[in-house]
N, C-alpha and C positions, 0 to 999 in steps of 0.2 A: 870665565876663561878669556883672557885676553887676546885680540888676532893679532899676527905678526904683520909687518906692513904689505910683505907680496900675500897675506891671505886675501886682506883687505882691497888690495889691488883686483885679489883675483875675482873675490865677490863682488867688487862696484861691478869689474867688465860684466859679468857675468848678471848680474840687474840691466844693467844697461844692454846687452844683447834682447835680454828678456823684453823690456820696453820699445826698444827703438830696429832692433836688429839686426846693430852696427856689431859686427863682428868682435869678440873679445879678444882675439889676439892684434888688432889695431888700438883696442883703448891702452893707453901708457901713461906714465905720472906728467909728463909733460905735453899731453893735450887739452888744449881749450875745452870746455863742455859746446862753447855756441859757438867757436869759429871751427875749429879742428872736426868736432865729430857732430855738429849743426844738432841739439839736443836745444827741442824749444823749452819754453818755461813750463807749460803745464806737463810735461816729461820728465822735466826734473825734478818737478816738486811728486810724483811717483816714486821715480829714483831716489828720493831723497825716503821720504815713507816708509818704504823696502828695505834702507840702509838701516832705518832707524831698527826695524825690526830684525835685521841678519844680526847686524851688532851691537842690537843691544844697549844703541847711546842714543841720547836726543838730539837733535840738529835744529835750535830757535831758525824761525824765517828770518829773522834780522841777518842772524849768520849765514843763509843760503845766497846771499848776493856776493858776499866774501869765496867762494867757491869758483874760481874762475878755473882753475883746471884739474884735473883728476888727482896733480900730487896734494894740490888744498883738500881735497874732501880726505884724501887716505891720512895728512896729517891731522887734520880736524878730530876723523873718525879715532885713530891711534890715541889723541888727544883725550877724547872723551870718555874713553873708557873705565869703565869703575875699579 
C-alpha cells in the first residue's frame, strides 16, 4: 500500500518526535533536519532505519546526505515506493 505524501509527513514527524522529541506538529516539509530541527547524524541515521521500516522502501547512505529537509525525505520516501 502505498503512503499519501501527508501520511508520510505525518509518520517522519512522528519517528522523529520518537527519536529526538521535537514536537511533530513543528516538523514541516520545509524544514532543515540540522539547521531547523538540530537532528544530529547519528539520529538521523535512526530516523532513517525507522523510515525504512514504516514504509517499507530502502534509503542507500549515499542518498541520506541528499536529504537536507523533511520535503526531500517525504519525496524520496513517495519516490521509493513499490
Amino acid at each position: 500500500m502505498a503512503f499519501s505524501n501527508e501520511e508520510i509527513l505525518a509518520g517522519l514527524a512522528e519517528l522523529i518526535n520518537d527519536e529526538t522529541g521535537i514536537a511533530a506538529d513543528v516538523v514541516a516539509l520545509d524544514k532543515s533536519f540540522t539547521d531547523d530541527l538540530d537532528i544530529d547524524s547519528i539520529s538521523m541515521m535512526t530516523i532513517v532505519v525507522n523510515a525504512e521500516e514504516k514504509f517499507d522502501v530502502k534509503i542507500p547512505d549515499e542518498e541520506v546526505k541528499n536529504l537536507k529537509t523533511v520535503g526531500d525525505a517525504v519525496s524520496f520516501i513517495a519516490g521509493a515506493q513499490a
